[in-house]
Every structure is written in structure tokens, then in C-alpha cells.
MMTF fields as JSON, N, C-alpha, C and O atoms, coordinates in Angstrom:
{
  "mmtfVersion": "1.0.0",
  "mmtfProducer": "UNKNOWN",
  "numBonds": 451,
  "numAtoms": 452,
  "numGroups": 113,
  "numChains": 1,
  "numModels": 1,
  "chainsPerModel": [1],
  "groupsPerChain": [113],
  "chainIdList": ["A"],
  "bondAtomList": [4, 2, 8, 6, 12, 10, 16, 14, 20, 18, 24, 22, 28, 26, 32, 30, 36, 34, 40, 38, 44, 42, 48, 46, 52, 50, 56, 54, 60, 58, 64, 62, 68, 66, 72, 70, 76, 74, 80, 78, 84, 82, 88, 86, 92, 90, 96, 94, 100, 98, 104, 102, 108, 106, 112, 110, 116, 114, 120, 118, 124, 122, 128, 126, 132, 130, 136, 134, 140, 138, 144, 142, 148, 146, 152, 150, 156, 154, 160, 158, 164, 162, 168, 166, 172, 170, 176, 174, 180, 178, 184, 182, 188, 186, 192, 190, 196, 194, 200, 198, 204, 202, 208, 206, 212, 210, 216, 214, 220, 218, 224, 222, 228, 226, 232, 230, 236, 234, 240, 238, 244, 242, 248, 246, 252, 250, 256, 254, 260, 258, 264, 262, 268, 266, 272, 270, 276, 274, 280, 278, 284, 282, 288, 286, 292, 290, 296, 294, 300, 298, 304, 302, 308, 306, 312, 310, 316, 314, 320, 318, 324, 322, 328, 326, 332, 330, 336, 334, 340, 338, 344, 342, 348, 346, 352, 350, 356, 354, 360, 358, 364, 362, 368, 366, 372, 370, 376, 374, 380, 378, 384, 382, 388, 386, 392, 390, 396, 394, 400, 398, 404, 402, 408, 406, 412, 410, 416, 414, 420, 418, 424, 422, 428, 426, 432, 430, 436, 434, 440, 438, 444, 442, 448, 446],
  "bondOrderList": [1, 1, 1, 1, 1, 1, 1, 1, 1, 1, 1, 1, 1, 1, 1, 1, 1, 1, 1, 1, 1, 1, 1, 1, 1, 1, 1, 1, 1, 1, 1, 1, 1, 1, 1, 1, 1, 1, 1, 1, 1, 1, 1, 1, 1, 1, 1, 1, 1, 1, 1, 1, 1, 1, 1, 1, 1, 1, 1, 1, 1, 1, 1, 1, 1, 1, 1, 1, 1, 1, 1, 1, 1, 1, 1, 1, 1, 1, 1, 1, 1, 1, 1, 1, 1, 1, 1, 1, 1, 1, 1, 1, 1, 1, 1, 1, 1, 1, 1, 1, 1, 1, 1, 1, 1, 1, 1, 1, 1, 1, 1, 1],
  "groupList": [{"groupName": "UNK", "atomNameList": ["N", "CA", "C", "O"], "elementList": ["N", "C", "C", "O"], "formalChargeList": [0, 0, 0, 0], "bondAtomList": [1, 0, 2, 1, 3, 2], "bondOrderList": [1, 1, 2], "singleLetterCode": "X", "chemCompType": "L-PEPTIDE LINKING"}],
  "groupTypeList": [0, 0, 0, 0, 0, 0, 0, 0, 0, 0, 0, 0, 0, 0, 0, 0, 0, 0, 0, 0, 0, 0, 0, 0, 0, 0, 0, 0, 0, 0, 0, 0, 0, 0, 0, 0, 0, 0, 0, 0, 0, 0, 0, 0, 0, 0, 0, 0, 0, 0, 0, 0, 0, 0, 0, 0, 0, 0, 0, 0, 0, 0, 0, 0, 0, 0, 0, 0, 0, 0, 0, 0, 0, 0, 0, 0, 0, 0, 0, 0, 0, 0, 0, 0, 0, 0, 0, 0, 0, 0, 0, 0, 0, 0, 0, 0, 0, 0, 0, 0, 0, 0, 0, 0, 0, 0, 0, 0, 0, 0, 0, 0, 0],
  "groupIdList": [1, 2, 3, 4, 5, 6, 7, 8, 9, 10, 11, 12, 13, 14, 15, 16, 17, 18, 19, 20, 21, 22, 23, 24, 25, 26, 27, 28, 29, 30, 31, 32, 33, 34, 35, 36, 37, 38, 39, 40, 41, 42, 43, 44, 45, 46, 47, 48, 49, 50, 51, 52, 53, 54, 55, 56, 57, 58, 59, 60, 61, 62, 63, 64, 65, 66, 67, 68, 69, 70, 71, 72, 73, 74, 75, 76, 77, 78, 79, 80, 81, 82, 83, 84, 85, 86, 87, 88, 89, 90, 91, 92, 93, 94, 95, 96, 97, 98, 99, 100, 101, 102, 103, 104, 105, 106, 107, 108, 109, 110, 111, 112, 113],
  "secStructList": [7, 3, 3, 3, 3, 3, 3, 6, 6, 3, 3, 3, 3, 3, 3, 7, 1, 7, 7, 1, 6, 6, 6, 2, 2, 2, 2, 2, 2, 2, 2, 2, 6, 1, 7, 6, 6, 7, 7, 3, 3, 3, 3, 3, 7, 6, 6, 7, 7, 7, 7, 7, 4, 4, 4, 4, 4, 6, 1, 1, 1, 7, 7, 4, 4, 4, 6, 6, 7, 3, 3, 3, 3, 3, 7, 7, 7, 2, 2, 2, 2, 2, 2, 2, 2, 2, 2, 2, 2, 6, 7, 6, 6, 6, 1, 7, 2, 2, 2, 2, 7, 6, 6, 1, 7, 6, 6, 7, 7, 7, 7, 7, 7],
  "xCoordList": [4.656, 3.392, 2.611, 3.158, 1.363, 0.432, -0.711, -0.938, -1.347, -2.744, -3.405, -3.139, -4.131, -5.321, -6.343, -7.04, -6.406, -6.923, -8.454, -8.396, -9.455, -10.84, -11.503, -11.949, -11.661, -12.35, -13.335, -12.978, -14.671, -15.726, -15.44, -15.182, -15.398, -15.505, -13.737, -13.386, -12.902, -11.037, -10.609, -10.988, -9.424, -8.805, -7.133, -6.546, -6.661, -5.177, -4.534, -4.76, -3.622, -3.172, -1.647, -1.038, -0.889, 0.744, 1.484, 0.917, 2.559, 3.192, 4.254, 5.104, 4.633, 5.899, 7.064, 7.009, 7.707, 9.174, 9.061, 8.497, 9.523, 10.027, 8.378, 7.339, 8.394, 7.299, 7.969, 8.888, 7.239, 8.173, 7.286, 6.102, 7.484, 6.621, 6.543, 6.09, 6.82, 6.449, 5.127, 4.119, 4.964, 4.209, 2.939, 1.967, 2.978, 1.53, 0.712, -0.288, 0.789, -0.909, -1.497, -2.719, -0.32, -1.015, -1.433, -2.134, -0.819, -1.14, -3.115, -4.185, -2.674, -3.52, -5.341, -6.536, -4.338, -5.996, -6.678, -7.867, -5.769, -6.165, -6.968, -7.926, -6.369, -7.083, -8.824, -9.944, -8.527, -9.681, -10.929, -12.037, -10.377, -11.092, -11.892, -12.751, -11.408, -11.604, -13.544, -14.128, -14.235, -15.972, -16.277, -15.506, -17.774, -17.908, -18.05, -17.801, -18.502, -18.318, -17.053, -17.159, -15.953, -14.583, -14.209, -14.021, -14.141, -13.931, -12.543, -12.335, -11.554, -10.585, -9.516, -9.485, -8.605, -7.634, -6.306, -5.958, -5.898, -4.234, -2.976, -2.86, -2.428, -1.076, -0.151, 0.679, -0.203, 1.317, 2.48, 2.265, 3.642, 4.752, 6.264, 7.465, 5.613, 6.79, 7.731, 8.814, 6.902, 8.219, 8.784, 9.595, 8.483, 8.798, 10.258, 10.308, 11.406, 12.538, 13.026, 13.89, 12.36, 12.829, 11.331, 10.534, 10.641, 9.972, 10.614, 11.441, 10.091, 10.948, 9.149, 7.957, 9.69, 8.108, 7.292, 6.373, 6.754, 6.045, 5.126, 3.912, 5.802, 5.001, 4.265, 3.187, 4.645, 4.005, 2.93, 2.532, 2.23, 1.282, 0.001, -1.131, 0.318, -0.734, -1.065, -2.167, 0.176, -0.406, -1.087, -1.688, -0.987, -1.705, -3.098, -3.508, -4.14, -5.064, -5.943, -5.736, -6.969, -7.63, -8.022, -7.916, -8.681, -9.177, -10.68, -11.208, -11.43, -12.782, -13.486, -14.294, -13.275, -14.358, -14.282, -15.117, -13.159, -12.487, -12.398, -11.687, -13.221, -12.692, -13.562, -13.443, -14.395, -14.964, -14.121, -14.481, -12.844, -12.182, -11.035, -10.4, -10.631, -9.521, -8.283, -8.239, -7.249, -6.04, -4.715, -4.228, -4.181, -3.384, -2.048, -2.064, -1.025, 0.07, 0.867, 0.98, 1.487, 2.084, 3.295, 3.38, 4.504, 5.696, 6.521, 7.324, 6.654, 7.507, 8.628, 8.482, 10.184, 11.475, 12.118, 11.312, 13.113, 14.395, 14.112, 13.752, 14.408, 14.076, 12.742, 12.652, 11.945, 10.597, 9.86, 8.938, 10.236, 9.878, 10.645, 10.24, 11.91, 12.567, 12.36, 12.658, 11.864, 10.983, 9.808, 9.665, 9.061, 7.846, 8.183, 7.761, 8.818, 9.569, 9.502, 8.755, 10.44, 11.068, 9.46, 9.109, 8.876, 7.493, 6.58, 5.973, 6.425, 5.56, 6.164, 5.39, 7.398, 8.17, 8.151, 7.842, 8.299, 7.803, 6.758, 6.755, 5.631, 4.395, 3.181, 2.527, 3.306, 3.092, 1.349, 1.083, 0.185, -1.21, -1.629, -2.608, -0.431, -0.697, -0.42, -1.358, 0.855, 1.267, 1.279, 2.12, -0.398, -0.504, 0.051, -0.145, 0.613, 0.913, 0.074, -0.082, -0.577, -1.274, -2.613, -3.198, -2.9, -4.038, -3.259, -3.825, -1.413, -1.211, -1.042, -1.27, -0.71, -0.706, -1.249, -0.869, -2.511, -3.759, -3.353, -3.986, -2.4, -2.441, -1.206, -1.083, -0.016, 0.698, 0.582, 0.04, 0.924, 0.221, 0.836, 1.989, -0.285, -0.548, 1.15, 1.364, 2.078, 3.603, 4.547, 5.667, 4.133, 5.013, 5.36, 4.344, 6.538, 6.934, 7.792, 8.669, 7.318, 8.051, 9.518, 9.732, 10.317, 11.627, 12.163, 11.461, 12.985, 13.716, 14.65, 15.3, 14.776, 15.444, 16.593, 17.142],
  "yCoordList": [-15.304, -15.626, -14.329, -13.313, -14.396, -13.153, -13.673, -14.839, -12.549, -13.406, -12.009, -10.808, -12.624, -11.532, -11.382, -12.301, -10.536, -10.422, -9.247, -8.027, -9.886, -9.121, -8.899, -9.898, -7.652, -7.43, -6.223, -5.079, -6.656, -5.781, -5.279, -6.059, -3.821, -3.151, -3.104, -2.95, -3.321, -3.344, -4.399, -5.266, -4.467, -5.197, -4.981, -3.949, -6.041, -5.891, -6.712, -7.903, -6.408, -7.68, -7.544, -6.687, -8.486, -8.334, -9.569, -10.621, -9.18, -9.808, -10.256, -9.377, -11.366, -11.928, -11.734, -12.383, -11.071, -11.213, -10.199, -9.2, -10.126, -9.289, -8.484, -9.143, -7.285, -6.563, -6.425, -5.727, -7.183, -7.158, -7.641, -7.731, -7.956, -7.967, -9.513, -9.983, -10.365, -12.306, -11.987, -12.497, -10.828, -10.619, -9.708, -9.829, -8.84, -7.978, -8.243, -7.624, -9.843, -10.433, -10.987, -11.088, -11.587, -12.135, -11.484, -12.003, -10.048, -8.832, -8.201, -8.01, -8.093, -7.742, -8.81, -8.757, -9.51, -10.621, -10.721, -10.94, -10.536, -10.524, -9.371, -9.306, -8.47, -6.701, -7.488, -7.541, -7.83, -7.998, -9.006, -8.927, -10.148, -10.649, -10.552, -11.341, -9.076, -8.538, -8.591, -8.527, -8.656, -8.166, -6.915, -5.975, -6.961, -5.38, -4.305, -3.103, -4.99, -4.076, -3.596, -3.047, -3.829, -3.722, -2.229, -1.999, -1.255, -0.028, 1.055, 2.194, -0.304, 0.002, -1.042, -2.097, -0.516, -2.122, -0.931, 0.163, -1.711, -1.236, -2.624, -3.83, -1.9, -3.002, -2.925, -2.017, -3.816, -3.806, -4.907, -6.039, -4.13, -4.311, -4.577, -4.667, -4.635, -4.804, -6.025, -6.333, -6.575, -8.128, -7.994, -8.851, -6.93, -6.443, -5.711, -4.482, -6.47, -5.619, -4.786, -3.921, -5.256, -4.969, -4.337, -4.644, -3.835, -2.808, -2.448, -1.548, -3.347, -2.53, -1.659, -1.709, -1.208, -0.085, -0.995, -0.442, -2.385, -2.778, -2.808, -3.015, -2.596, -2.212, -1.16, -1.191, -0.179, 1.045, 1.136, 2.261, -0.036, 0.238, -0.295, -0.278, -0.876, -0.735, 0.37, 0.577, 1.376, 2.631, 3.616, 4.513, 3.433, 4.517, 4.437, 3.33, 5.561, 5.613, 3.923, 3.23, 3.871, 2.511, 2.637, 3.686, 1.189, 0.892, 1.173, 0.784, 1.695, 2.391, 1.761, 2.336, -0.105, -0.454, -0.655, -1.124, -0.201, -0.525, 0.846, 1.137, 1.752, 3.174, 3.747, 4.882, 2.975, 3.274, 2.821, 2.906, 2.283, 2.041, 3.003, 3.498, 3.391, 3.746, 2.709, 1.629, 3.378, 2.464, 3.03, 3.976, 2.324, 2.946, 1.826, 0.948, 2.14, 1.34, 1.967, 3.108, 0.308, 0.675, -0.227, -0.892, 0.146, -0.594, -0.646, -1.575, 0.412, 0.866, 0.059, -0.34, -0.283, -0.685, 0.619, 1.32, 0.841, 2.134, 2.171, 3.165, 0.566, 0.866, 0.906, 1.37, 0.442, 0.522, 2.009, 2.517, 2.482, 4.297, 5.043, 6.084, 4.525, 5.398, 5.763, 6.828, 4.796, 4.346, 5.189, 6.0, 5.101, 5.475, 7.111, 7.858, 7.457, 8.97, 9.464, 10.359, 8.706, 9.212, 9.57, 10.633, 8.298, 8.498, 9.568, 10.097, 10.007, 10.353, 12.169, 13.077, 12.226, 14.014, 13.563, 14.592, 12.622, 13.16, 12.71, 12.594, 12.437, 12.528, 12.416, 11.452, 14.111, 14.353, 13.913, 12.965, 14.349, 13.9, 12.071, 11.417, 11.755, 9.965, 9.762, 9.494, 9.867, 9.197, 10.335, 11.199, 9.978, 11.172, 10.765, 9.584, 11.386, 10.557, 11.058, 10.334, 12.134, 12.337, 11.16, 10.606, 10.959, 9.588, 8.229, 7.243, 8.325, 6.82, 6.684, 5.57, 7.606, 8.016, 9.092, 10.233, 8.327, 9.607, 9.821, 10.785, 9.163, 9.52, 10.57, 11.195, 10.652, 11.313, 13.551, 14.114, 14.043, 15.27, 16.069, 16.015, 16.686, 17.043, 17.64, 17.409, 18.243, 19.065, 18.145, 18.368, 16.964, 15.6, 14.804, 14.267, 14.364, 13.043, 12.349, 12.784, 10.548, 9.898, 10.4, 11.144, 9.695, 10.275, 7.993, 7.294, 7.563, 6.584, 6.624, 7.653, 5.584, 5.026, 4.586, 4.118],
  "zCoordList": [0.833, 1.449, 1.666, 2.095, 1.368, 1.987, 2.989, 3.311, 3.383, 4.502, 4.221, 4.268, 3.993, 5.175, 6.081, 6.51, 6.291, 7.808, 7.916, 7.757, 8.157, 7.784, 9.053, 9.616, 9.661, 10.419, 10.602, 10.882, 10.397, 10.024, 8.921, 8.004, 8.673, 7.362, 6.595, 5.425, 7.925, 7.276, 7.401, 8.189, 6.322, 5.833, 5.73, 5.404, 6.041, 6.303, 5.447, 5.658, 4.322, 3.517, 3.735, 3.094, 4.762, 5.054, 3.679, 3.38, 3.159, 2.541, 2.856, 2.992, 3.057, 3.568, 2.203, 1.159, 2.411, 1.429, 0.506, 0.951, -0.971, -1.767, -2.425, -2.387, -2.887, -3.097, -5.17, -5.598, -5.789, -6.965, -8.336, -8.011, -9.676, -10.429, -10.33, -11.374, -9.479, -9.044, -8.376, -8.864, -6.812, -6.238, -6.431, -5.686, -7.404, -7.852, -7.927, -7.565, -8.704, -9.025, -8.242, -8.127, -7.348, -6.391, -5.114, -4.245, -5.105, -4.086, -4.81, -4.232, -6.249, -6.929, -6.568, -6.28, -6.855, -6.673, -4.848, -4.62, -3.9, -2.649, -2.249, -1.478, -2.943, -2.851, -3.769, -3.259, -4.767, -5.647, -5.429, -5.96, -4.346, -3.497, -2.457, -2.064, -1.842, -0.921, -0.558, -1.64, 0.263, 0.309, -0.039, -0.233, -0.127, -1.045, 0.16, 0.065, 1.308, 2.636, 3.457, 4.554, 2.887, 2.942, 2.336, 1.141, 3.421, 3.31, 3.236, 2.816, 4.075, 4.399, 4.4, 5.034, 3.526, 3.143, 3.591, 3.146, 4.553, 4.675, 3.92, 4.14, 3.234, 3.366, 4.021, 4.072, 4.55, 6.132, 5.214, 4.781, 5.143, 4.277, 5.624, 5.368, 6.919, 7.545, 7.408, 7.905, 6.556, 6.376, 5.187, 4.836, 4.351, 3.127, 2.791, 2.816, 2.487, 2.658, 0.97, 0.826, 0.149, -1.01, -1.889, -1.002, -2.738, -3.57, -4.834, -4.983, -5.857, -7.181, -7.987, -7.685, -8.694, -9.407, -9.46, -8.854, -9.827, -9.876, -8.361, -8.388, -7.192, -6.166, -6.145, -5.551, -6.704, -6.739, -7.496, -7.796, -7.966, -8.71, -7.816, -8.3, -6.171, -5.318, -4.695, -4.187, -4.707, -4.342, -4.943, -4.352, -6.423, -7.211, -7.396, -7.746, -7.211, -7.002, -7.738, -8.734, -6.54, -6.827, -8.073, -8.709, -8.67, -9.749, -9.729, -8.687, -10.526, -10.498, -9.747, -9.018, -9.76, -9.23, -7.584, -6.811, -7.386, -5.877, -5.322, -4.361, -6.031, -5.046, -4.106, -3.644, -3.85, -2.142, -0.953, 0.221, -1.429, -0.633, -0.262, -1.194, 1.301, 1.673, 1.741, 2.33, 0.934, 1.187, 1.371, 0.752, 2.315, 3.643, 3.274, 2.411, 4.132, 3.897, 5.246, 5.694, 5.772, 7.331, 6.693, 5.66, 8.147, 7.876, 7.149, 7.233, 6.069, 5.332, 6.009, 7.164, 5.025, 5.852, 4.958, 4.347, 4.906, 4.486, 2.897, 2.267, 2.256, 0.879, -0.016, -1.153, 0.587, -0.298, 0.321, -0.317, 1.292, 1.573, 0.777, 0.258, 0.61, -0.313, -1.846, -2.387, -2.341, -3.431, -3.431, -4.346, -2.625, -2.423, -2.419, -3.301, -1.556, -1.512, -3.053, -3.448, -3.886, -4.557, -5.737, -6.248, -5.806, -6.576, -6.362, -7.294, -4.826, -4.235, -4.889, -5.191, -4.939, -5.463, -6.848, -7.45, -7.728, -8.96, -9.95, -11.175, -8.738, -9.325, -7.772, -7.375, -7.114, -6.33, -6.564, -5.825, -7.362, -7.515, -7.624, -7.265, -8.251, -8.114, -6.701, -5.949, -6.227, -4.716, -3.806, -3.555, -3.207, -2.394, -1.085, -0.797, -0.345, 1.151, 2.033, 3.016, 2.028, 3.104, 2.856, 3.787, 1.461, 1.701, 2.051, 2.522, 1.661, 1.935, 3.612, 4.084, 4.389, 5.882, 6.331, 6.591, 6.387, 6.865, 8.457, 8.888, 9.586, 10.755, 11.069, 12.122, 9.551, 9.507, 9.551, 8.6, 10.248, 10.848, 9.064, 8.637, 8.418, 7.271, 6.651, 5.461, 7.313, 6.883, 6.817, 6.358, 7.305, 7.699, 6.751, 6.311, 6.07, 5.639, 6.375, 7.121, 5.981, 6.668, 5.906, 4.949, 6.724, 6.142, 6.314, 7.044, 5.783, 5.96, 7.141, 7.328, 7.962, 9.132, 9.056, 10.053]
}
């Protein structure tokens, strides 16, 4: 299941269950639905226990026509940060973390729990 959640210019899209190549398009099309005054889309992944690569292709820089948008990601669980980790060291300019956790203090990575 996904929802989202629109208030003023941000946007919150939470996914219930597996983050995987069943769920992209339909992650894909909610992002793509989104209003054009929609500035700020976080994905909140806390119900999210699993992330195979096909998740990682919401984090890599937006699609041309979507890049006035900031996009953020909360709720990491142990394995889809670890994932993300591992993307983020070997292909440090695609998975930037200081844009995927802009409140994270600039020397900082999350580390897994």
C-alpha cells in the first residue's frame, strides 16, 4: 500500500511493505502525479523492511521534468540504509546524502541500527 499526503508546497509518499521492482511503478507514478507546486517530496520508508536496487532508483537524481523538486527520505530500517550506504560509497555524485538528509550535520552518516 502507498498514500500520500499533500500539504501546501510538500509531499510525503509512505510505502507500506517491500521497496522492490513489484513497487517502483507504482512509487514511480505517485511521485509523477504529484502538483506542479509540490516542492518537496520526502519518502518515509519506515514500514519499509526490505530495498532491493530497484529502490534506488528513487533516489538518484530526479527526472528533468521533476527537478524543481527537493527529495528527501526518512525512516530508513538497518537494511535498506545499508543498501543505500553501500550505493551512496560507490557512486558518491549519484547518491548524495547530504541532499538525501539535508537535516543530517554535513561530516555525518547515518550509520545502521
Amino acid at each position: 500500500m502507498i498514500t500520500t499526503t499533500i500539504v501546501g508546497t510538500s509531499a510525503r509518499i509512505t510505502l507500506y511493505g517491500d521497496l522492490d521492482f513489484d513497487t517502483l511503478a507504482p512509487l514511480r507514478a505517485a511521485a509523477d502525479t504529484l502538483p506542479a507546486e509540490v516542492t518537496d517530496l520526502q519518502w518515509d520508508l519506515r514500514h519499509t523492511s526490505f530495498m532491493d536496487v530497484a529502490g534506488l532508483h528513487l533516489f538518484a537524481p530526479a527526472l528533468p521534468d521533476a527537478s524543481h523538486r527537493r527529495t528527501t527520505v526518512t525512516g530508513l530500517g538497518r537494511q535498506p540504509l545499508r543498501l543505500l550506504l553501500l550505493a551512496a560509497d560507490t557512486h558518491p555524485a549519484t547518491f548524495e546524502l547530504g541532499r538525501l538528509f539535508p537535516d543530517a550535520p554535513p561530516d555525518s552518516r547515518p550509520t545502521p541500527s
